[in-house]
Structure formats: C-alpha cells, structure tokens
C-alpha positions as CSV (number, residue, x, y, z in Angstrom):
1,X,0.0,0.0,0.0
2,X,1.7,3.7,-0.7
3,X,0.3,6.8,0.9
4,X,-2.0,8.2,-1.8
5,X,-0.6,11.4,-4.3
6,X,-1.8,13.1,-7.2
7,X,-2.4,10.3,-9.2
8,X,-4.7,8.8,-7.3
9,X,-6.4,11.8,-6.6
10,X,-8.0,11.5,-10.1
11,X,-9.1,8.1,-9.9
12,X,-12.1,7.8,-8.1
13,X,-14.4,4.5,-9.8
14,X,-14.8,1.5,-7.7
15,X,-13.5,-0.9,-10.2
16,X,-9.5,1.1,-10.2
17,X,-9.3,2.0,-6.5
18,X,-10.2,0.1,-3.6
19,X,-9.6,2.9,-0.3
20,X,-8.4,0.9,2.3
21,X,-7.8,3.9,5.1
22,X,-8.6,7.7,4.7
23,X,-4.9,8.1,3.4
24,X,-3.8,5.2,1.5
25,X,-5.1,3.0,-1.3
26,X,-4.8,-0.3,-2.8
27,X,-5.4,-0.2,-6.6
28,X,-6.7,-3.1,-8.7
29,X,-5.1,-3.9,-11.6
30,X,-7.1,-1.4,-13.8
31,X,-6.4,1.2,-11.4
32,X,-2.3,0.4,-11.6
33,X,-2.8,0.5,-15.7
34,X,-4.6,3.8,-15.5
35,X,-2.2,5.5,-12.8
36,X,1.2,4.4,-15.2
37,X,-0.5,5.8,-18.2
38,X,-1.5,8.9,-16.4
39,X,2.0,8.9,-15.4
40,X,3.4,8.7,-19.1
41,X,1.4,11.4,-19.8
42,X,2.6,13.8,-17.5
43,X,6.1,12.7,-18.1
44,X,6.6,13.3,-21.6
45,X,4.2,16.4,-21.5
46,X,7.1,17.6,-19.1
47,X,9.9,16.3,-21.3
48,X,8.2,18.6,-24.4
49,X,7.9,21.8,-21.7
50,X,11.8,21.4,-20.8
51,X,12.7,20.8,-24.4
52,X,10.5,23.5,-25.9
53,X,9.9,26.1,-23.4
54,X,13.2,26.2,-21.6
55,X,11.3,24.9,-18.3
56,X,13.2,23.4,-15.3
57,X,12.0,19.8,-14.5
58,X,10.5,21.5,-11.5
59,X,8.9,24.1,-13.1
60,X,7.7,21.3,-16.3
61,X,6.2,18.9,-13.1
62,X,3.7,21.6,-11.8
63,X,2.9,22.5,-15.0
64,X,2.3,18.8,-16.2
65,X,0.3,18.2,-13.2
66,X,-2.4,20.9,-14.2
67,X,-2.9,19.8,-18.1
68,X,-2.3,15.9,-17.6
69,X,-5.6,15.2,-18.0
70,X,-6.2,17.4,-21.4
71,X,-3.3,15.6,-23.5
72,X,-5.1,13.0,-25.8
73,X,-3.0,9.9,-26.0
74,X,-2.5,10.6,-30.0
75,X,-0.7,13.6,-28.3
76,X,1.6,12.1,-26.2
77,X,2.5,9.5,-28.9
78,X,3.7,12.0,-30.7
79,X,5.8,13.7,-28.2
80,X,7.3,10.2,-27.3
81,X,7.8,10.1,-31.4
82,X,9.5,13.1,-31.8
83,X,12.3,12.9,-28.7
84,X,12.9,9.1,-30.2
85,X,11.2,7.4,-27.3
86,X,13.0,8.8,-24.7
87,X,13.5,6.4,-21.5
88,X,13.9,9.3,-18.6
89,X,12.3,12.2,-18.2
90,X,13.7,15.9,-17.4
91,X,13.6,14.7,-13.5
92,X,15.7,11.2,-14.5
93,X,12.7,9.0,-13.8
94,X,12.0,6.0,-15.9
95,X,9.3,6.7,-18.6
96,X,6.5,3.9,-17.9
97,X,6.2,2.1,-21.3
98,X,2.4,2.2,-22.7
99,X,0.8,-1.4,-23.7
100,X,-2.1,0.3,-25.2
101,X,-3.4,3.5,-23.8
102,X,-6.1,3.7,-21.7
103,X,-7.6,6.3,-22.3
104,X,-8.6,5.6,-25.3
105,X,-11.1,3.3,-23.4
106,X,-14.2,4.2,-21.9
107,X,-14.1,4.8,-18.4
C-alpha cells in the first residue's frame, strides 16, 4: 500500500481503486494501468515543456500536473515520437512504457 498522491487523486471508480484507510489506497489492476498511463502522460508532457519552453523539470512537473488530463493519448504519442522514445524524463525518472493507452477506453 503507498500513501496516496496526485495520481490517485484522479481516480475515483470503484473498479480502479479500492480505499483501504482515509490516506492510502490499494489499486486493482485497472487502477495500476490507468495510474502508469496517467503517469506517461505527465512525463513526456514535461519532457516537451523542458525541451521547448526552456522549463526546469521542477517548473515542467507543476505545469504537467495541471494539463495531464487534457493531453489526448495521440498527443503524447507524438511527443514520445518526436524525442525518439525517450527512457527518462527531465527529472531522470523512468518513462512507464504504454501497452495500449487507456484512455482511449471508456471509463
């Protein structure tokens, strides 16, 4: 169990999250799935703001944060495309790799 962040915040349905105590969380598998793509997403969304905008990675994680949930998958695919898949981003954390993107799905 982990203490819950900013991930989880977003992740509210039954069938992703299972609240164990008021401050930390079990996921199911679906929730896991979900939270490493919404992960992806914010860190290649801060790899372009570093790249493009001359952000520091502390300055590209707030920002992240705020539009994470706007970026369309197609979106991040193509900023993963156009640094050449890159494995870290501007903080030197490992990019999670996508299986198929979830939200594509209906939630």
């Amino acid at each position: 169990m982990k203490k819950a962040g900013r991930i989880v915040y977003f992740i509210r349905l039954t069938e992703y999250i299972f609240i164990i105590y008021h401050s930390y969380v079990k996921l199911t598998k679906k929730g896991r799935e979900l939270g490493n793509e919404l992960m992806r997403h914010s860190q290649l969304f801060e790899l372009l703001l570093v790249r493009e905008l001359d952000l520091t990675p502390k300055e590209a994680r707030i920002e992240a944060d705020k539009f994470n949930l706007l970026l369309s998958c197609k979106t991040i695919d193509k900023i993963c495309s156009k640094y050449g898949h890159p494995k870290t981003c501007p903080c030197g954390i490992e990019i999670l790799e996508s299986k198929n993107c979830l939200c594509k799905k209906k939630f």
